[in-house]
Legacy VTK file of the C-alpha trace (Angstrom):
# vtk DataFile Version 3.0
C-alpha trace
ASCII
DATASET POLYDATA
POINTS 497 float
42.127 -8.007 50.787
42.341 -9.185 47.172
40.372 -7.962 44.638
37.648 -10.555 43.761
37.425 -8.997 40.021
40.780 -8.419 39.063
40.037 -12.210 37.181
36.698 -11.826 36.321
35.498 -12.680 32.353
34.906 -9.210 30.095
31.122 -8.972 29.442
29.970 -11.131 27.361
27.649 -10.025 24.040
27.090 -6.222 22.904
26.448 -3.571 24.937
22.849 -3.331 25.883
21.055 -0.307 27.019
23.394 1.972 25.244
21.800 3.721 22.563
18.034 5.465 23.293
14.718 5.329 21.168
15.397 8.734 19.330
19.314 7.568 18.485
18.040 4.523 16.787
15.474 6.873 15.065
18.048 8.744 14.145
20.542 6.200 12.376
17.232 4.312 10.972
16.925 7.664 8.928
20.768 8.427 8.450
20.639 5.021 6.823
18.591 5.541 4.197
20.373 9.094 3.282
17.752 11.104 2.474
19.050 13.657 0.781
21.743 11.625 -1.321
18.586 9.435 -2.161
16.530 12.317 -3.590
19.511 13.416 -5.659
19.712 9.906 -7.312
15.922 9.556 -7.664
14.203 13.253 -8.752
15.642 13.811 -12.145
14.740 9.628 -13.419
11.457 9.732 -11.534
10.652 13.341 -13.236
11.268 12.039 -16.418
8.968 9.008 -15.801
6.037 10.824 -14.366
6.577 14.669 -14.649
4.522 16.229 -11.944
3.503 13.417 -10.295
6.871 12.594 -8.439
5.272 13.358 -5.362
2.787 10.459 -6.177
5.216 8.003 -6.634
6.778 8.695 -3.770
3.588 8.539 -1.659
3.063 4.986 -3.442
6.433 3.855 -3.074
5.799 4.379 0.878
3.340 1.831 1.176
4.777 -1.066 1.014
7.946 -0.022 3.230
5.334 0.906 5.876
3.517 -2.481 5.503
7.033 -4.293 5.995
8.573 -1.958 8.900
5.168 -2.977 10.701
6.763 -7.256 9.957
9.880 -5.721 11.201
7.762 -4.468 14.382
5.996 -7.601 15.377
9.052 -9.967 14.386
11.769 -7.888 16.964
8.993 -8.231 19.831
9.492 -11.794 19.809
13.323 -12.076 19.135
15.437 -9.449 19.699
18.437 -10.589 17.709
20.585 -8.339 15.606
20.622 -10.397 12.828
16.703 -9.398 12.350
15.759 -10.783 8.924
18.738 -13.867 9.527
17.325 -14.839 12.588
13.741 -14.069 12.220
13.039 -16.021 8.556
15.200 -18.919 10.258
12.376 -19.035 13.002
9.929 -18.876 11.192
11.167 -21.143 7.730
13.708 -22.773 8.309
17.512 -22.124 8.450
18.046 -22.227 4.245
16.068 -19.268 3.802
17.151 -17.554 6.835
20.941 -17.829 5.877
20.172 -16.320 1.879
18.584 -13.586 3.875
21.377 -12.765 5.895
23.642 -12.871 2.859
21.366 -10.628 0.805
21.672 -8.024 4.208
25.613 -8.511 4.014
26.063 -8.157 0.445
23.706 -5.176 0.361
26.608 -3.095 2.735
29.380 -4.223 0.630
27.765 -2.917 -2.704
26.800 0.474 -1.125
29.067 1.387 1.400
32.063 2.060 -1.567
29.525 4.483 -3.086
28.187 5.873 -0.362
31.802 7.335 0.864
32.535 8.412 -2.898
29.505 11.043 -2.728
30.298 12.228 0.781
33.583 13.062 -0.474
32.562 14.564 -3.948
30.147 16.755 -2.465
32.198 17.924 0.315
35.063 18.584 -2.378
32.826 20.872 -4.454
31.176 22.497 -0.873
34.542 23.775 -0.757
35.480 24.375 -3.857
38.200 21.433 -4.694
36.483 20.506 -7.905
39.731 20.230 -9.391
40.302 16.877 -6.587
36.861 15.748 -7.388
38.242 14.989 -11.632
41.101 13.127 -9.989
40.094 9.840 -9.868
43.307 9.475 -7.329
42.594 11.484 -4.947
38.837 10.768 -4.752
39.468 7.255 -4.490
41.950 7.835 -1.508
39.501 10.084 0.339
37.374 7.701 0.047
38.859 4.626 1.115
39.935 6.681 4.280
36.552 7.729 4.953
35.545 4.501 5.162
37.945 2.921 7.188
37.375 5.991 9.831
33.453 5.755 10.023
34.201 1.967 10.031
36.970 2.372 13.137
33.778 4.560 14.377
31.284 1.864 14.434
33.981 -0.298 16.207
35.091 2.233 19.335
30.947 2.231 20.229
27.804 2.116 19.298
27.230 5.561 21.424
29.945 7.089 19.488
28.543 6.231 16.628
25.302 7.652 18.094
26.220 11.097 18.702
28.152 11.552 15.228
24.635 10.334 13.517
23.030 12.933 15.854
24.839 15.671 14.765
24.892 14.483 10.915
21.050 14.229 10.683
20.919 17.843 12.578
23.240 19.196 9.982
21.211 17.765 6.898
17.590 18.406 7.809
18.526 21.880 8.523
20.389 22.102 5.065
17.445 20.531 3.556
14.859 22.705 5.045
16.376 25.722 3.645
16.814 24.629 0.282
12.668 23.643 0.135
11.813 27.149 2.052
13.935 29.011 -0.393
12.702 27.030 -3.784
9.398 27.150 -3.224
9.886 30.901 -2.118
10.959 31.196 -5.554
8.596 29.412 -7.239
5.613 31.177 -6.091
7.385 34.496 -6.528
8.166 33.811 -10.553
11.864 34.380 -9.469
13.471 31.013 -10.709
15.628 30.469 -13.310
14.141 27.809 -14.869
10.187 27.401 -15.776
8.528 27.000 -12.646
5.336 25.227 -11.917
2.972 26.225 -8.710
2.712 23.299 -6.753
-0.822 22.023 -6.513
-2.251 18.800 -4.357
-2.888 16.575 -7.959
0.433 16.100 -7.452
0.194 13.220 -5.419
-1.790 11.767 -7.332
0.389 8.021 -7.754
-1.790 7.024 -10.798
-1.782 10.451 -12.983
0.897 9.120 -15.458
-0.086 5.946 -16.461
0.200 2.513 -15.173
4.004 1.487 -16.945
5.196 4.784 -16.027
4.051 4.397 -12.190
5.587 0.985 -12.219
9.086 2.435 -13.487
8.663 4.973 -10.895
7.854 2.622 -8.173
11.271 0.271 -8.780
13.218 4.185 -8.319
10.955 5.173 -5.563
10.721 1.959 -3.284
14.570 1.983 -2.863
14.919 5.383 -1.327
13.401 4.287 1.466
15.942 1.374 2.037
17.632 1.653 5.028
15.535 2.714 8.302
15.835 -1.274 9.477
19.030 -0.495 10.796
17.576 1.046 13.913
16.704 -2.619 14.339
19.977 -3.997 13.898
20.926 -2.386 17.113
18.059 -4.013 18.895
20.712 -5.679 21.286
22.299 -2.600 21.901
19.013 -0.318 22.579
16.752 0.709 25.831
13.470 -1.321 25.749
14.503 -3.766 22.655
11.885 -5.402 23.035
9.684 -2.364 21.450
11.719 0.656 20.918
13.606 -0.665 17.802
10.628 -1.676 15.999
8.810 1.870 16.750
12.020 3.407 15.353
11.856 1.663 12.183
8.086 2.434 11.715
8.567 6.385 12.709
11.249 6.475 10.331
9.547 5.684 7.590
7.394 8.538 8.093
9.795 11.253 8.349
11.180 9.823 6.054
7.878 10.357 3.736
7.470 13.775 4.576
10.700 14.738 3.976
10.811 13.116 0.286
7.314 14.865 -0.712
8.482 18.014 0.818
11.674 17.991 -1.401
9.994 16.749 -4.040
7.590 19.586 -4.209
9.638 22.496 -3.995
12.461 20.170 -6.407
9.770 20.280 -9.035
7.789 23.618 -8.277
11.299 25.557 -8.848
12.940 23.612 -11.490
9.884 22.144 -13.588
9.747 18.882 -15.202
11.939 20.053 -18.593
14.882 20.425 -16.726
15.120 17.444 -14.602
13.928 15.055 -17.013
16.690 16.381 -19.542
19.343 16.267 -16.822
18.048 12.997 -15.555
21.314 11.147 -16.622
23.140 13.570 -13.876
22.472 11.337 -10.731
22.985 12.392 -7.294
24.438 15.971 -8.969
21.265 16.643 -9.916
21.625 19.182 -6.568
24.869 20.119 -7.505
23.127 21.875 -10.616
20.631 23.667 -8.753
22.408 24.347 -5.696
24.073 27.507 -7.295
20.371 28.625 -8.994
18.678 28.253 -5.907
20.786 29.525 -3.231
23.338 31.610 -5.154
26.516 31.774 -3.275
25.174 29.693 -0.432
25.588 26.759 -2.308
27.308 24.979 -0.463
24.682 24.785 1.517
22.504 22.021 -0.540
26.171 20.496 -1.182
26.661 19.748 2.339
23.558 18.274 2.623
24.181 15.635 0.103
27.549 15.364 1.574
26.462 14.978 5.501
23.763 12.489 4.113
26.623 9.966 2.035
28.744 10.444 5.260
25.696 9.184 7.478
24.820 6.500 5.411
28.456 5.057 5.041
28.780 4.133 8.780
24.973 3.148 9.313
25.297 1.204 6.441
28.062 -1.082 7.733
25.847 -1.878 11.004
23.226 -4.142 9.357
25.521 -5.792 7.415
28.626 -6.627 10.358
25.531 -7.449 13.216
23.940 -9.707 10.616
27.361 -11.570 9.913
28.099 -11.696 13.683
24.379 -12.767 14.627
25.137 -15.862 11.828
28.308 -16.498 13.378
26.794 -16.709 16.791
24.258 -19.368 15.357
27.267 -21.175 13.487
25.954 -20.094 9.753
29.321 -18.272 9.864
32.607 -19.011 10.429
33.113 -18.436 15.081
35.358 -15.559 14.603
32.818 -13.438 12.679
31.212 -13.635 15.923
34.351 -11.681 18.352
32.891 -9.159 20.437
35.466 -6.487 21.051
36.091 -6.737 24.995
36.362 -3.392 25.799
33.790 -1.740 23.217
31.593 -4.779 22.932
31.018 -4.366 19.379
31.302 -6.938 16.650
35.126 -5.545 15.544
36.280 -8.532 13.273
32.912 -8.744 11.519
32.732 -4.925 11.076
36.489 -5.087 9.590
35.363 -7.436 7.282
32.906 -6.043 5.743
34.664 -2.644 5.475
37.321 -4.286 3.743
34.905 -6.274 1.368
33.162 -2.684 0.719
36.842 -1.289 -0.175
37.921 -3.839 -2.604
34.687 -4.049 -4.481
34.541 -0.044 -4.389
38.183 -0.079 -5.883
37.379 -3.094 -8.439
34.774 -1.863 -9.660
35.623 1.774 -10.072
38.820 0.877 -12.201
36.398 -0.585 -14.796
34.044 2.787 -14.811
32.054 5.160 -12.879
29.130 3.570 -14.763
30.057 -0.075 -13.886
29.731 1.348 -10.271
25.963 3.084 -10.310
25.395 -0.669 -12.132
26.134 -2.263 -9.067
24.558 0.052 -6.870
21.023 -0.687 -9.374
21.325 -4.447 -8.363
20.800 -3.525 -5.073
17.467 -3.298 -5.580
17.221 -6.996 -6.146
19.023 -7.914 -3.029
16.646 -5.180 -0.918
13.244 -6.538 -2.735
14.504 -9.964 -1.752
14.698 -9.794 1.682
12.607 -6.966 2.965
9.593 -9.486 1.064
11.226 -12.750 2.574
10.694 -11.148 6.188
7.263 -9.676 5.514
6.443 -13.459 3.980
8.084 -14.901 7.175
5.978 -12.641 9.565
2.700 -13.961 8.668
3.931 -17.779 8.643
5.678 -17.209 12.275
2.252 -15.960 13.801
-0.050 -17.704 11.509
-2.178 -19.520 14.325
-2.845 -16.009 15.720
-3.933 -14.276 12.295
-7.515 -14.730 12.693
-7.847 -13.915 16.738
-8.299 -10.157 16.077
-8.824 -7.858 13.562
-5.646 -6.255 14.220
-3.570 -9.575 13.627
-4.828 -9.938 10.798
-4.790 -7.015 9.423
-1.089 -5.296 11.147
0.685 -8.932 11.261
-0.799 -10.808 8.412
-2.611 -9.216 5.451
-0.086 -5.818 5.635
3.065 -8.066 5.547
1.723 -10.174 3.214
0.456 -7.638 0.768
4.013 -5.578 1.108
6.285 -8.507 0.433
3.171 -9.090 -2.756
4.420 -5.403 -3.523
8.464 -6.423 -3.608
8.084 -9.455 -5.123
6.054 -8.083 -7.915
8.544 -5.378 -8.219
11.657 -7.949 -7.901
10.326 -9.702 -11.430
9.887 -6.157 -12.887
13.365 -5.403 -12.035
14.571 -8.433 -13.467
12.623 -7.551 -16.298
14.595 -4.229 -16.998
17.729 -5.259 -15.984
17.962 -8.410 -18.588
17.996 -5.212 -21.078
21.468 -4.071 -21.703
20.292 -0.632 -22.503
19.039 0.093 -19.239
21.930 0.088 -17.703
23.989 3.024 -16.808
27.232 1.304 -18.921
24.579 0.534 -21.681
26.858 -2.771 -22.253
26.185 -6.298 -22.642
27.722 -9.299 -19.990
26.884 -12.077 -21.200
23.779 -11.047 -22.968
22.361 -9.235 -20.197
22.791 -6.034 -18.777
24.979 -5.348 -16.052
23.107 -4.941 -12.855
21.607 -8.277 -13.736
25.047 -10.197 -14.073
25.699 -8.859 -10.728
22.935 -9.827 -8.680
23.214 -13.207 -10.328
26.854 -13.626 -9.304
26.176 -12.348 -5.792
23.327 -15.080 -5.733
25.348 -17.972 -6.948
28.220 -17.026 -4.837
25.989 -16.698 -1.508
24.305 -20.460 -2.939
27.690 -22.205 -2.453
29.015 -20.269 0.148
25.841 -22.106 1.720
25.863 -25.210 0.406
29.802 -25.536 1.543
29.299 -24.715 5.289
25.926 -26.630 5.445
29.390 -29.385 4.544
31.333 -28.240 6.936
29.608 -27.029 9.654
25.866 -29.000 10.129
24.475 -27.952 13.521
22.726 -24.865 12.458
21.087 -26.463 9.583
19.213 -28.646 12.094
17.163 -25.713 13.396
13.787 -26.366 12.241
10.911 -23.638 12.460
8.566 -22.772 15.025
5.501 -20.489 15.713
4.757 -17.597 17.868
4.074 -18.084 21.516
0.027 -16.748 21.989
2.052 -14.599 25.448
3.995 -12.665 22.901
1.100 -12.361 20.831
-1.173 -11.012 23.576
1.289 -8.291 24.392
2.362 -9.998 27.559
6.497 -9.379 26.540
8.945 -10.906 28.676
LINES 1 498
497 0 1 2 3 4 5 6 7 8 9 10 11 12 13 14 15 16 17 18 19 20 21 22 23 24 25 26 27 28 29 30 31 32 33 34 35 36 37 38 39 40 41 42 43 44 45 46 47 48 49 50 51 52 53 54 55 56 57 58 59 60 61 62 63 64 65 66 67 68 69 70 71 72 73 74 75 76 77 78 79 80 81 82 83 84 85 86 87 88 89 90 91 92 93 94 95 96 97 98 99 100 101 102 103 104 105 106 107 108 109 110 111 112 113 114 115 116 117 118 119 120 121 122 123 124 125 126 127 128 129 130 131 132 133 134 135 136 137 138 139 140 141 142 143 144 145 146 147 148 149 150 151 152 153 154 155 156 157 158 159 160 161 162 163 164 165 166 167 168 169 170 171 172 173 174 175 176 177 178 179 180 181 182 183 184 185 186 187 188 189 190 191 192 193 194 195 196 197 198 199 200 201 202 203 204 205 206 207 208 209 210 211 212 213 214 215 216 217 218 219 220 221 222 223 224 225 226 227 228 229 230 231 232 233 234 235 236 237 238 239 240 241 242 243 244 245 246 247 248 249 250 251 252 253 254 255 256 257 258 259 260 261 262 263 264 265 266 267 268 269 270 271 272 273 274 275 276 277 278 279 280 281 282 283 284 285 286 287 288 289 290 291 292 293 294 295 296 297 298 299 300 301 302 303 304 305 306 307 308 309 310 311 312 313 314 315 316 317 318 319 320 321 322 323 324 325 326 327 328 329 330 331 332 333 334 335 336 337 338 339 340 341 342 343 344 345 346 347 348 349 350 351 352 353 354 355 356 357 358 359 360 361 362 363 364 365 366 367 368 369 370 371 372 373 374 375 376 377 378 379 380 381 382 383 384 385 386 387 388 389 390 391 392 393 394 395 396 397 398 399 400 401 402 403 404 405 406 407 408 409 410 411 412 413 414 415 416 417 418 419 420 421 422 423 424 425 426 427 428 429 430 431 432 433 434 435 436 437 438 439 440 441 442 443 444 445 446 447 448 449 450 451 452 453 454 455 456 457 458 459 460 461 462 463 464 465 466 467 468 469 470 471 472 473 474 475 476 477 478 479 480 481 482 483 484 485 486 487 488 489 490 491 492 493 494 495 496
């Protein structure tokens, strides 16, 4: 007898069901590399608020919580991986929808470059290469091949990709729980090297250093949380999408919390304010510095932990932005081939290429100018997150704005939080503006065009994503005839589908 399904079509659309509620957990908080973040963030924060990093941190929390609850109510009525893409085009219309998909691309193609260059610095110095981490060669080698191996990782399968994240965020919390034990071990004992300070609860208070140095803080501390939506990028791809994905994002904000204050204490308890606000201009080697004082020769301890956390982020990094290009593809916002599902690993392969390779030449283009020119594009991030993280909360409340007023909890969980967080990021989207137009707060401390750096980058990434737009609205017109709708009261009611 023949065989019936010798002929039959390869599955059509990503793999669902493959990932579980504590994977997407997992790569939400991979995404935001938690302890590369910290590195980046302590020392500038110190020197803004002293002993009140904690605070700032605590602050800075709010408003991601307030969105990831949008993020929540938005992927129980559409489970598309394009999330913010599809789910502002629902709600407002397909213009705004498609410049929040491009701010989600362009976001992974700014970072990802970065992101690989730390994994492989730290891991360098962990094993005592520092000699490879001063050749700008061989760093930039490593580092392209990193990325195009977590990138070939993200295209074999999302389960793959899965259990490496697993085992990464394992590896770091571990690291990173040591280093806190043994600082604040110190610090209390009077054994550190530097002048310690006994941590006491004041320190979260947000407010205790002044209202301009809280808001500086808050444009540092808001963007270390970036990241945990990619647990809803794999909505497609994960048991119960329908809820799961959203609960992922939420939870991982709040590990996500308590690890930052944790680190934060015991960062500031054993080192003191002094010391990291005069090494502030040291980055993400801010650990590197006090890796040896704190651990002695297990150094490479805290080094791996920065290291693991780059490596994370450099493949979770690439999933919002390669599902977002293939869910505008789908919708024609995109060029069709941007939306080729690999047949055998049902992932988005070409889209995933792409913006691997984007990642690479920017990373390589922007490194032979300077290392500075590179943390400058890496600060205009922050425009592109505040952007759309506000554009979805703002597009939560219009989607379900006939409901907003049935319940206390609609108002308050779907409506007046979302509302209020993307208040938050917008306010703190002009404030970044504000800085950035200065040239000397930049890391390059160099004028384009009048303006600083970061600035002149998040401009060109705008115009360019403009008349990307405006040139397939030309060329391609069916998707811009989508016009917005409202939420259905089922969905609303928690009757899901």
């Amino acid at each position: 007898m023949a065989d019936d399904t010798v002929d039959a079509p390869p599955p059509q659309g990503l793999k669902a069901n493959a990932i579980s509620f504590l994977d997407a957990l997992v790569i939400g908080l991979n995404a935001t590399s938690p302890a590369y973040s910290l590195a980046a963030v302590i020392g500038p924060v110190v020197a803004l608020v002293a002993i009140y990093a904690p605070g700032v941190m605590l602050a800075s929390f709010v408003p991601m919580l307030l969105i990831a609850s949008a993020f929540y109510y938005l992927n129980r009525v559409d489970q598309d991986c394009g999330t913010t893409f599809s789910w502002v085009t629902r709600a407002m219309g397909p213009w705004a929808g498609w410049l929040g998909g491009w701010a989600i691309a362009m976001t992974g193609v700014l970072v990802v470059g970065s992101l690989a260059d730390v994994a492989v610095s730290f891991a360098l110095l962990a094993f005592g290469l520092d000699s490879w981490v001063d050749n700008e060669v061989v760093r930039q080698v490593l580092t392209v091949v990193l990325i195009l191996v977590m990138t070939g990782m993200c295209v074999i399968g999302t389960e793959l990709s899965a259990r490496v994240q697993n085992v990464l965020i394992l590896l770091q919390v571990v690291f990173l729980l040591i280093f806190v034990v043994v600082a604040l071990y110190k610090a209390y004992a009077g054994t550190s090297a530097f002048d310690s300070i006994e941590p006491k609860f004041d320190w979260m208070n947000p407010f205790g250093a002044g209202g301009a140095s809280l808001t500086s803080g808050l444009l540092l501390g808001v963007f270390i949380y970036w990241g945990w939506e990619s647990a809803v990028n794999l909505n497609e791809e994960t048991e119960n999408s329908a809820s799961a994905p959203g609960k992922a994002a939420v939870w991982s904000t709040i590990v996500l919390l308590v690890t930052y204050l944790s680190v934060a204490f015991a960062v500031v308890a054993y080192a003191g304010t002094a010391y990291l606000a005069d090494n502030a201009d040291e980055e993400e080697f801010i650990f590197a510095l006090l890796a040896g004082q704190v651990m002695g020769g297990w150094d490479w301890i805290v080094l791996l932990a920065v290291s693991t956390s780059a490596l994370a982020s450099t493949q979770t990094t690439i999933i919002p932005a390669s599902r977002t290009a293939l869910s505008m593809a789908r919708r024609h916002a995109l060029p069709t081939h941007f939306a080729r599902i690999h047949p055998r690993f049902r992932t988005p392969d070409v889209s995933t290429w792409w913006v691997a390779g984007i990642a690479i030449a920017w990373y390589l283009v922007i490194r032979q100018i300077s290392e500075n020119a590179l943390f400058d594009s890496l600060t205009a991030l922050s425009l592109l997150i505040a952007f759309y993280y506000a554009l979805t909360g703002l597009a939560c409340a219009v989607y379900y704005r006939r409901h907003l007023t049935e319940s206390f909890h609609n108002f308050l969980l779907i409506g007046a939080g979302p509302l209020i967080g993307a208040g938050l990021l917008a306010w703190l989207l002009v404030e970044s503006i504000g800085d950035m137009a200065d040239p000397a707060n930049s890391y390059s401390g160099v004028s384009w065009f009048g303006l600083g750096p970061p600035l002149v980058i998040g401009i060109a990434i705008s115009i360019v994503g403009v008349v990307i737009m405006v040139v397939w609205r030309l060329m391609s017109p069916p998707f811009w005839s989508e016009r917005p709708s409202v939420a259905d009261p089922d969905l609303v009611h928690g009757k899901e589908s």
